[in-house]
N, C-alpha and C positions, 0 to 999 in steps of 0.2 A: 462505446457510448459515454457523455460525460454525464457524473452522478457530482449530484451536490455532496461538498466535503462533508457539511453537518450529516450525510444520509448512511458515511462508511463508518465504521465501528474494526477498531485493532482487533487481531486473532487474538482473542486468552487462551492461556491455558490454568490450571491451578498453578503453573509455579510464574506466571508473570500479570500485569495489571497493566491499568491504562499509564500511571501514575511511573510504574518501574521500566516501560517500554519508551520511554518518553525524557528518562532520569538516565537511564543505557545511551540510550540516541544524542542527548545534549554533552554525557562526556568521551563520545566517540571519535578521533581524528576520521576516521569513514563518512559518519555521518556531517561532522563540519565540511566534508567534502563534496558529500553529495549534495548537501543542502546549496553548497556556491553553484555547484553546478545547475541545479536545478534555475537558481536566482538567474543566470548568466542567460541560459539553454531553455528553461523549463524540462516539464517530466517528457522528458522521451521513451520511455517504455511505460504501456499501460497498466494498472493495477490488475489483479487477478482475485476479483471476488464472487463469492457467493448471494445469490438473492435471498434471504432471511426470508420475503416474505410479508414483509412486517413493516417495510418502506423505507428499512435499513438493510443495508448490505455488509457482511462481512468480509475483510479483506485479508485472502489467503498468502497473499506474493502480493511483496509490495508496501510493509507494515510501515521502513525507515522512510520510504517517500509520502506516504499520508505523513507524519511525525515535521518530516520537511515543512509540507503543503501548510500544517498547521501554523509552523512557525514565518513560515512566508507571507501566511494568508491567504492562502488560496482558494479561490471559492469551489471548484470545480476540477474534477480528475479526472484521466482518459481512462475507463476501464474497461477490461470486459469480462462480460456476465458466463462462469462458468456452472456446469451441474455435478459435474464428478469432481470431488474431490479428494480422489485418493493420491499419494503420493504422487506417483507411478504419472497419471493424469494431468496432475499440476506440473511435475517435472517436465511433462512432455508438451504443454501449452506453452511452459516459461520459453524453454528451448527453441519454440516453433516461433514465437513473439522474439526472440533476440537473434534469429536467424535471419530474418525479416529486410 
């Protein structure tokens, strides 16, 4: 489903921020790579987030391309809505989405 960007929100944890996910991402040769790609291509694999609840969604898999999207401007991301999110789970959605 596509969720408005303003509606997804980066995974934190206590050792990262919006600010140092975003600071990683811009001095990353990965991410100046994905970000062309995306520019060229767009997001060909969808986010993997969680529904908060709350009319924001959390994004499990998937943090460096929201980071892209922002810097692109992207209004809009393909995602879809998971409820498990244990490792195990997420590993095996990603998997199942890049298999695809």
């Amino acid at each position: 489903m596509k969720i408005p960007r303003n509606k997804l929100t980066f995974c934190f944890s206590k050792y990262n921020t919006n600010k140092e996910i975003l600071a990683v991402a811009n001095n990353s040769p990965l991410y100046t790579e994905l970000r062309n790609d995306i520019k060229k291509n767009g997001i060909t694999y969808p986010l993997l987030v969680e529904d908060l609840k709350n009319g924001k969604y959390k994004v499990w898999i998937g943090n460096m391309r929201l980071a892209a999207a922002q810097k692109l401007d992207i209004k809009e991301l393909e995602c879809v809505v998971i409820t498990d999110i244990s490792p195990r789970a997420l590993k095996n959605k990603r998997d199942e989405l890049l298999n695809k």
